[in-house]
C-alpha positions in Angstrom: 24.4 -106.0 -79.7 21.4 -104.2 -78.2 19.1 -106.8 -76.2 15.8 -105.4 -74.9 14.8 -107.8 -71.8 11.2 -107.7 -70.6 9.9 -108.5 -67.6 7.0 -107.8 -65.4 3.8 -110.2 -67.0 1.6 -112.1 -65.5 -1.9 -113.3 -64.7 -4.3 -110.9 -63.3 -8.2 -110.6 -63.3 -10.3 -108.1 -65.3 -9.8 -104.6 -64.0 -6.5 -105.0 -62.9 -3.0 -103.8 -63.5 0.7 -104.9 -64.4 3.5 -102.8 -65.4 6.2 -104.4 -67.8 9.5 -103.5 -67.7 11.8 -103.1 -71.0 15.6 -103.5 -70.2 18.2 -102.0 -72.2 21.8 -102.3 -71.5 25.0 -101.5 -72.9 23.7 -98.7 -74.9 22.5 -95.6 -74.1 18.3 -96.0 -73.7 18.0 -92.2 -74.7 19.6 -93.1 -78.3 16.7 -95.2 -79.0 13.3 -95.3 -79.4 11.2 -98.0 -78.0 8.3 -99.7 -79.0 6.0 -101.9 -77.1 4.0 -104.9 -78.9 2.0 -107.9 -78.8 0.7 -111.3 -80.0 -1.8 -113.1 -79.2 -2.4 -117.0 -80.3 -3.4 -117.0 -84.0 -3.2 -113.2 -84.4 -0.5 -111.2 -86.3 1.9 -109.1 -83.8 0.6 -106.0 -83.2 1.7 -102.5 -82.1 0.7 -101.9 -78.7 2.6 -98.1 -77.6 5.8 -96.4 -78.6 7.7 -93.2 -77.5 10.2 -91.5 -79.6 13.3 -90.2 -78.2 14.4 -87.0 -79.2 10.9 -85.3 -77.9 9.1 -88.3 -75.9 6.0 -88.2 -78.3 3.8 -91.3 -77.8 1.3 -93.2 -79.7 -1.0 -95.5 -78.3 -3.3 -98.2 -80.5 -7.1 -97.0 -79.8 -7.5 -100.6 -78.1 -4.9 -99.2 -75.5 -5.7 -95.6 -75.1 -6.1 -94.2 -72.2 -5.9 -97.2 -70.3 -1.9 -98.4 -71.2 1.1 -95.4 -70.7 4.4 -96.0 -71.3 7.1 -94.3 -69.6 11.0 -94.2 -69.7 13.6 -93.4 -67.0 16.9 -92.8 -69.1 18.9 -93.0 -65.8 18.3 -96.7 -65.3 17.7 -97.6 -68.9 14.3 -98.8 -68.7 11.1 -98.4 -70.4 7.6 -99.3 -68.4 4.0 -99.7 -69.8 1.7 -99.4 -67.4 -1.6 -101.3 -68.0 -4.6 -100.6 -66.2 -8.4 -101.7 -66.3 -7.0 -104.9 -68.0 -9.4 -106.9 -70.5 -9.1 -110.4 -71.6 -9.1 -109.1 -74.9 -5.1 -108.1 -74.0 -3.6 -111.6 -73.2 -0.9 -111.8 -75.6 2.8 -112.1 -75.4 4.1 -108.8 -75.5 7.4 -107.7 -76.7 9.8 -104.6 -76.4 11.7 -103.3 -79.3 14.1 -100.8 -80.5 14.8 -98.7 -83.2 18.3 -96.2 -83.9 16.3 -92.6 -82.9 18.7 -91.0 -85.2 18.2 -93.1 -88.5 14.2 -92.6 -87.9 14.3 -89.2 -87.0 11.1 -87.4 -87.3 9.0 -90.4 -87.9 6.1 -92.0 -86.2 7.0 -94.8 -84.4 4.4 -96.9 -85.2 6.3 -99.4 -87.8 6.7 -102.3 -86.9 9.3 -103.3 -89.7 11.6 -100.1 -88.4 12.3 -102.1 -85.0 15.7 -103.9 -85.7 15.8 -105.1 -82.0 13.2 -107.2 -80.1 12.9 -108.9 -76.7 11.9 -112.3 -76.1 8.2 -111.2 -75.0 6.6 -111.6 -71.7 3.3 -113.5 -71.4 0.3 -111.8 -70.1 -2.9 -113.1 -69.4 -5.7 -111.5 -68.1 -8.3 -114.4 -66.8 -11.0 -114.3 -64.1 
């Protein structure tokens, strides 16, 4: 069974950064593609980045872009999203998932519903 495992949350103050790291073992990371989410209290889970696979397309939520990139190094099996110029408007938990690259071939990865594997989140919380 595939586990994603996050790590890298945290407190920080507006402005800063945090990278979160996204796990992946006993399965190829390059036969996936991986998702990155979150939740804050009282809000519905929400997608936050994603990268397909087979061509390393990404999406970002406008809330995100071009201050959030995610990244992937197939050789350790790990997926990062990089967060810079951090707003308290992003505390949330925030989740990695996974979803078969083949069975969603050519298809945005935005969908939440098409991620059959999840983490168990990380919290981050951005404070001053």
């Amino acid at each position: 069974q595939l586990q994603p495992v996050e790590s890298g949350g945290g407190s920080v103050q507006p402005g800063g950064s945090l990278r979160l790291s996204c796990a992946v073992s006993g399965f190829p990371l390059e036969s996936y593609d991986i998702g990155w989410f979150r939740q804050a209290p009282g809000k519905q889970r929400e997608g936050v980045s994603c990268m397909v696979s087979i061509d390393g397309s990404t999406h970002y939520a406008g809330s995100v872009k071009g201050r959030f990139t995610i990244s992937r190094d197939n050789g350790k099996n790990v997926v990062y999203l990089h967060m810079n110029s951090l707003k308290p408007e992003d505390t949330a938990v925030y989740y990695c998932a996974a979803r078969d690259s083949t069975s969603y071939s050519g298809r945005y990865c935005t969908m939440i519903s098409e991620y059959g594997y999840w983490g168990q989140g990380t919290q981050v919380t951005v404070s001053s």
